[in-house]
N, C-alpha and C positions, 0 to 999 in steps of 0.2 A: 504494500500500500504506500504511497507518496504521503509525504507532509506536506502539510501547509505550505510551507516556504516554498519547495519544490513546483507545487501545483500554480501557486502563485507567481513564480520566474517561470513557468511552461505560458499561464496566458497571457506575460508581458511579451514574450516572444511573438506568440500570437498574434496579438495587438498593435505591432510594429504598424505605425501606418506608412501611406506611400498608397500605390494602386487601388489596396482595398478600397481606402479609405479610411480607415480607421487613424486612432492615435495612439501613439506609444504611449506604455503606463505613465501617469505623472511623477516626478524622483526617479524616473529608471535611467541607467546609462543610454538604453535603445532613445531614448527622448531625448540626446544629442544628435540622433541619427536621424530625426521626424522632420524631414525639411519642409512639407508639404503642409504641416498644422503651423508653421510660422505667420502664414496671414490671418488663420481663421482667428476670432476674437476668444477671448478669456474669461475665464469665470474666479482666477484666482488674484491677491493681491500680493504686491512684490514690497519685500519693508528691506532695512538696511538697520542693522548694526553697527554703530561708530562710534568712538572717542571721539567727537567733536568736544569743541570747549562751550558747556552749559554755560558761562557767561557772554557769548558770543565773541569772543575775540578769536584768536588765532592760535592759540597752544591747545593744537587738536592730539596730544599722545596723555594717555592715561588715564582717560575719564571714560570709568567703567558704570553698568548697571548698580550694582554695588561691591562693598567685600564683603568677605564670608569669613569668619574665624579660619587663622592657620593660614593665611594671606592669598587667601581663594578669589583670584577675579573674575567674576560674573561678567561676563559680555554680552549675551545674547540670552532671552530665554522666548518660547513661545509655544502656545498651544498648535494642537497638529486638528490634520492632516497637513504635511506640508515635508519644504527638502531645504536644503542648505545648499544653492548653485555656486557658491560662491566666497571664498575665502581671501584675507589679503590682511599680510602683518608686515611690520619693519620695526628695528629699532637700531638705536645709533652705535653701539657697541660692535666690535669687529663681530664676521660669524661665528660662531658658537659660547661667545663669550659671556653669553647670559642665558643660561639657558633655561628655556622652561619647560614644562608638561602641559598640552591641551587635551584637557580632556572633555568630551561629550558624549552628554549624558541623553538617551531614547526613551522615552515613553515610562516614565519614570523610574528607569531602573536604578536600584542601587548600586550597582557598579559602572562606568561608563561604558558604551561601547566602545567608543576613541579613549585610549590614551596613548600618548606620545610624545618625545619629545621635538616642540616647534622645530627646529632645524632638519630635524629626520623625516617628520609627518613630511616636508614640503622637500623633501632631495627629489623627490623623482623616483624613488630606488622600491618602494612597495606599494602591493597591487591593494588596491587602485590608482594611489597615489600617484601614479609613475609618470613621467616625462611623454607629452609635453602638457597632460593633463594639470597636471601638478609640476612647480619646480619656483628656481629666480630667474629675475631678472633685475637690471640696473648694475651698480656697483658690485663688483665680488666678493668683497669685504663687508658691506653693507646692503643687502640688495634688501630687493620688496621680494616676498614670496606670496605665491599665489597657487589657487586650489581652485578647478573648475568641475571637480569628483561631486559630484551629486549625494548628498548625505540626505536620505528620508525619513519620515518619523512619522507615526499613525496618529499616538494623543500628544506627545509633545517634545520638544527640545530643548537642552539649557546647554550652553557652553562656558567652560569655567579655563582660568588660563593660572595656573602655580608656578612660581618661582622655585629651582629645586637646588640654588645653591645658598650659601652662605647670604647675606641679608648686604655686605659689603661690596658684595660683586656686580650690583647692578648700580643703573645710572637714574637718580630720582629727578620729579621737579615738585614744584606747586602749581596745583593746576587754580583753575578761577574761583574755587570752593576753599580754599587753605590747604588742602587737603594733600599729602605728600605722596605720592606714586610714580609707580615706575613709568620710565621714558618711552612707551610703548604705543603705537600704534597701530590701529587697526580698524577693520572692515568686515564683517560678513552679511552676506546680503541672502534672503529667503525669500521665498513665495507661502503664504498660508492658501491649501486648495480647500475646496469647498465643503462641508460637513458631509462625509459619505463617502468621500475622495479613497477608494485602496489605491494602498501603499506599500508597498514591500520597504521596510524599514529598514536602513544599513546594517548589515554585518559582514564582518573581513572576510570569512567565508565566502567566496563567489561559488555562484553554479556555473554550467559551462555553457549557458545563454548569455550569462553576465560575462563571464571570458571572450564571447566573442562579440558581445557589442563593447568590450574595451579593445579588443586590436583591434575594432572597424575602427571607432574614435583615434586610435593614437595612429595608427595608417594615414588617415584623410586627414586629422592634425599637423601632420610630420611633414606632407607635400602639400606648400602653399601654392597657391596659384592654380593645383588641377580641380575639377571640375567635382564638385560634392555630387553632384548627381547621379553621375554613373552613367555604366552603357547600358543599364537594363531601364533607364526613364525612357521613355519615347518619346523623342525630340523633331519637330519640325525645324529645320535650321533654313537660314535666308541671308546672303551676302548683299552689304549694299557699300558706295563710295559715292560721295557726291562733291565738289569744291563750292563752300560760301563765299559767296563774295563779303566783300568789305562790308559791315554797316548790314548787315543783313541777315535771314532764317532761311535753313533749307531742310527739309524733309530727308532724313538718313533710311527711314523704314516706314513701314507702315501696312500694320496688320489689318485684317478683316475677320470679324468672327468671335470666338470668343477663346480663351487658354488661360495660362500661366505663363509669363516670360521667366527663366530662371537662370540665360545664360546670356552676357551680353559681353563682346569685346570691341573696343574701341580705339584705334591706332589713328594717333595725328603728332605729323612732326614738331608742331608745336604748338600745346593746348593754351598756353598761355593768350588771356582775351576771348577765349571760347567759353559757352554755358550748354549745358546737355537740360533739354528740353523734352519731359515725357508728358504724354497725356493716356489717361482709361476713358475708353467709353464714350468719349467726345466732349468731355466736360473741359473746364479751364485747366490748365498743365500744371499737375499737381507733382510735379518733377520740374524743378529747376536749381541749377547748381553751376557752379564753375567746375568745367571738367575734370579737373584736378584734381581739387579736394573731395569731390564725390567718389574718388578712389581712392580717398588715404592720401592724396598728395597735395603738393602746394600747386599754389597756381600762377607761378612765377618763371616762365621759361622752358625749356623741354626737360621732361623729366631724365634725372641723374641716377637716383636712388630705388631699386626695385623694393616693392613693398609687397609680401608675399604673406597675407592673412586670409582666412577660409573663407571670407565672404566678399572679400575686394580688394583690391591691391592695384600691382605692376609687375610686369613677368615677361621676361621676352619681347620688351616694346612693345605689349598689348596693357592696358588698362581693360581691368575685369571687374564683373559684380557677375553674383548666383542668388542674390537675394527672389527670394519667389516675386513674382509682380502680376495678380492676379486682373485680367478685364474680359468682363463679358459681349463685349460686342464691336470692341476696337482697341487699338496699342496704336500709338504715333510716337516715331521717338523723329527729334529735330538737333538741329544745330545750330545755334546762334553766334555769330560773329559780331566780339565787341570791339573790334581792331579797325585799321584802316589799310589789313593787308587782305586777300583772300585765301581762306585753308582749306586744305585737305582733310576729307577723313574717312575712313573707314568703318565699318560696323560687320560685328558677324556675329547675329543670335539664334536661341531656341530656343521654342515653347513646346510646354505641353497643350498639347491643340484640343483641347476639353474644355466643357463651360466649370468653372472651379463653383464649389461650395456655395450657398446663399451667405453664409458666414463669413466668407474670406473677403477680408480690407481690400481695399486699394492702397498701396505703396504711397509713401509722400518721401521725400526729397527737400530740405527748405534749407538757404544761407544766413546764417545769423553773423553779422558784420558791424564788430562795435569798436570804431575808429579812434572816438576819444569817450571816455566812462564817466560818467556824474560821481564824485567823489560819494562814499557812504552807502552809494544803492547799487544794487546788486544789477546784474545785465540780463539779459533777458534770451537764451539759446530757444525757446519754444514757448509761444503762447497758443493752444489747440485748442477749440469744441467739437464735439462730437463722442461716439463710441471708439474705441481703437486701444492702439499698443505702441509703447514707445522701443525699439530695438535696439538702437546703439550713435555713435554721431565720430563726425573728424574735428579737431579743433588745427588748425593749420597755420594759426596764429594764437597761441596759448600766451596772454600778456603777460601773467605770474604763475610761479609755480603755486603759491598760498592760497587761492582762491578755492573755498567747499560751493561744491555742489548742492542743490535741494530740488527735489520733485513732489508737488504737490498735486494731489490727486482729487477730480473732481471737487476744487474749492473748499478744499480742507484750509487750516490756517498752520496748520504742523506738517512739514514736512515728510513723506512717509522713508524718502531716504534724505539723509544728510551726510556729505563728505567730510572728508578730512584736507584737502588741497587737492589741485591739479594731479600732479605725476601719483598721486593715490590712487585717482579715478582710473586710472590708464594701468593701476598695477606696477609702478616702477616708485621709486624712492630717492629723493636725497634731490633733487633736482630733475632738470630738464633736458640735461647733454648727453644722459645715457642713451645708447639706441638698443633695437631690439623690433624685429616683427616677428609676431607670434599669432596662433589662428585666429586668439578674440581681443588683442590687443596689441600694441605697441606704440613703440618713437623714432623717428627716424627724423635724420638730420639733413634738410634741404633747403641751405639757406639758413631755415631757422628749425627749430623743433614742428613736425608734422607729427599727430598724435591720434591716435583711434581705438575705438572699444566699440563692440557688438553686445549688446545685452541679450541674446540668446541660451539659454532658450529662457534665460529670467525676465520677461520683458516684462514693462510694467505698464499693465492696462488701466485704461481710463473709461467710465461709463457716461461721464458727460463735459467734462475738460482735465487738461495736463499743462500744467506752468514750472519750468526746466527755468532756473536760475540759479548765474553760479556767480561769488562771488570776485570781484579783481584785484584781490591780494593786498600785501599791505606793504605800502612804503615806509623803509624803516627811522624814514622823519618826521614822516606826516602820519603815520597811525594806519589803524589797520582798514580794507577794501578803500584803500583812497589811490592805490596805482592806476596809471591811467594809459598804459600801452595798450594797443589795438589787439581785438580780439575775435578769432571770426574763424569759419568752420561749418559745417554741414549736419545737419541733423534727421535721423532714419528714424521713422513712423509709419503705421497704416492707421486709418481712418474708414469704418465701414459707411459704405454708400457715397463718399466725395469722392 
């Protein structure tokens, strides 16, 4: 007779969606592999755990939930159904020289499921943990470590972080509370699914369904730039090349009918002054972007730097996206030339040639461009209404590394995530000159720091609006979000029905 557990990893296998149609369980490893549930809308909500500084300033390391006797930090606790997408620590001490124990704790048990010591949990070297899932990036000595290992839990979750050496060996501060602790910073970010939600709860023990939706993940991780899809999607593909004139819009494609777009490449000798113009359905073009940044890049000259992440980059002098891009009844993709020379460009996509889901968003694309900053108030990367999902964004002019993020859902007045600064959000540490592309995140150096994060599969749904505000750091004369270099970058959404 099969157990539970076993019966339950048989119909997440099952459940993989893609052709059926269905969706991979929610928390399962296969739910990295669901590229197809990406547009449909959501029913769960995504929060964030952070040391932010409760008095609003800028000393975002060490402001935990609370402490616990025996100098136990609470970071995170939360009722379930729900998973842990997502993990991200640093602290200032070379590596290993502070070391601590994380442990997490499942559905109330008394022993944790996780324990581990931080530096080991994230080497990359245990399953699941393993590279490129798990691992650093940034400085060698100092890096950010990050975890995109899916951690699930039925009734609930608490994460605790212990100090396991001698009390001298760490580096404290004061945070905005008086309160003394360690120089630690962090991030983990969750989704709570909806009451009823199964779950197959973390344990180290994998089945050999789980073994093999971790080598699909570290496979399709490992080589940026090729296609998530695969050759078992069935792809209509379409070549087009057109030259803009100066001062003008020309038509690259243009579908009839109804699909998915999931694969689009785009080659121009130089994007710099070009904008990539998508529209669904015939409505106003719910895709605009400077070409560049819409791939991870700058938009400043021909590109130098290949940027090789799972959903968009630079590879071979093609600029790529696999982002699903669902329209029932048209696709126009255009070219806009903001120059006074005329370009070349090429395009070569595929859809799947099917009417997608009544649920599945339309893609958006929008430039947030803040040239000079109102000292004190925060800027503005998204203002949205409607139903939808927020996915991921480029920032291609990141003005401070200090600046926290906030995402406020449907007109809440509390943010449901709050950061800790820039190179946080991105998963790197210590500043802005480290580079690194990786499948859901990185930096790269062109010109100036080019930066990007995909929130997949954690996106954070909105039921009637989404306000994405981050702040612009602090100048260390003038006090904190009073920086005022320019800030600007691309931001990835769907919206159902626009």
């Amino acid at each position: 007779m099969l157990d539970r557990r076993t019966v339950l990893a048989l119909l997440i296998c099952v459940g993989l969606g893609g052709a059926a149609g269905r969706a991979a369980a929610p928390g399962s490893l296969w739910e990295l592999l669901d590229f197809e549930s990406i547009p449909r809308v959501k029913d769960w909500r995504t929060y964030q755990a952070s040391g932010y500084d409760r008095g609003g300033g800028f000393y975002d390391s060490g402001n935990f939930l609370r402490v616990e006797p025996g100098q136990r930090y609470v970071l995170m606790e939360s009722d379930g159904p729900g998973c842990i997408d997502r993990m991200w620590f640093t602290y200032k001490r070379p590596l290993g020289q502070e070391p601590y124990d994380l442990l997490v704790y499942i559905d109330g048990g008394d022993e944790p499921a996780i324990r581990m010591d931080l530096d080991a949990l994230f080497s990359g070297q245990r399953a699941p943990f393993v590279a490129p899932l798990a691992g650093t990036c940034a400085a060698a000595t100092t890096p950010g470590r990050y975890s995109y290992v899916p951690i699930a839990f039925a009734k609930s979750c608490k994460v605790v972080l212990v100090p396991t050496a001698a009390p001298d060996v760490y580096l404290y501060r004061t945070n905005s509370l008086g309160e003394t602790i360690p120089h630690v910073y962090y991030q983990i970010t969750y989704r709570r699914f909806r009451p009823g939600t199964k779950v197959q709860p973390f344990q180290w023990e994998m089945t050999s369904c789980e073994q093999e939706a971790l080598a699909k993940v570290q496979s399709l991780w490992s080589d940026g730039g090729r296609s998530p899809w695969g050759p078992s999607t069935p792809l209509l593909r379409r070549h087009g090349s057109l030259v803009v004139k100066a001062r003008d819009t020309g038509t690259l494609l243009d579908i009839q009918g109804g699909g998915t777009l999931c694969e689009l490449r785009l080659s121009a000798e130089n994007p710099a002054g070009l904008r990539l113009l998508m529209t669904w359905d015939g409505a106003a073009a719910q895709v605009s972007a400077p070409l560049g940044p819409f791939f991870g890049c700058s938009d400043a000259g021909p590109p130098a730097v290949e940027v090789k992440g799972l959903w968009m980059g630079l590879a071979d002098g093609w600029f790529y996206c696999y982002l699903p891009m669902p329209f029932h009844t048209s696709a126009k993709i255009e070219i806009a030339n903001d120059t006074d020379a005329q370009a070349a460009v090429t395009a070569r996509a595929g859809w799947i040639a099917r009417p997608p889901d009544d649920d599945a968003a339309h893609f958006h694309a929008r430039r947030y461009d803040h040239a000079l900053v109102e000292p004190g108030r925060d800027y503005e990367v998204l203002d949205v209404t409607g139903r939808g999902h927020f996915v991921g964004l480029v920032m291609d002019r990141p003005g401070h590394m200090e600046g926290d993020d906030s995402f406020f859902v449907d007109g809440a007045r509390e943010p449901v995530i709050r950061g800790t600064g820039t190179e946080d959000f991105f998963n790197f540490a210590w500043g802005l000159s480290h580079t690194g592309a990786y499948a859901l995140h990185g930096i790269t150096i062109q010109g100036g720091p080019v930066c990007y994060r995909m929130h997949i599969p954690a996106t954070v749904p909105f039921a009637r609006s989404l306000k994405i505000s981050w702040e612009h750091g602090h100048d260390v004369r003038t006090g904190p979000n009073t920086h005022q270099d320019r800030y600007s970058g691309v931001v990835f959404y769907y919206v159902l029905g626009e």
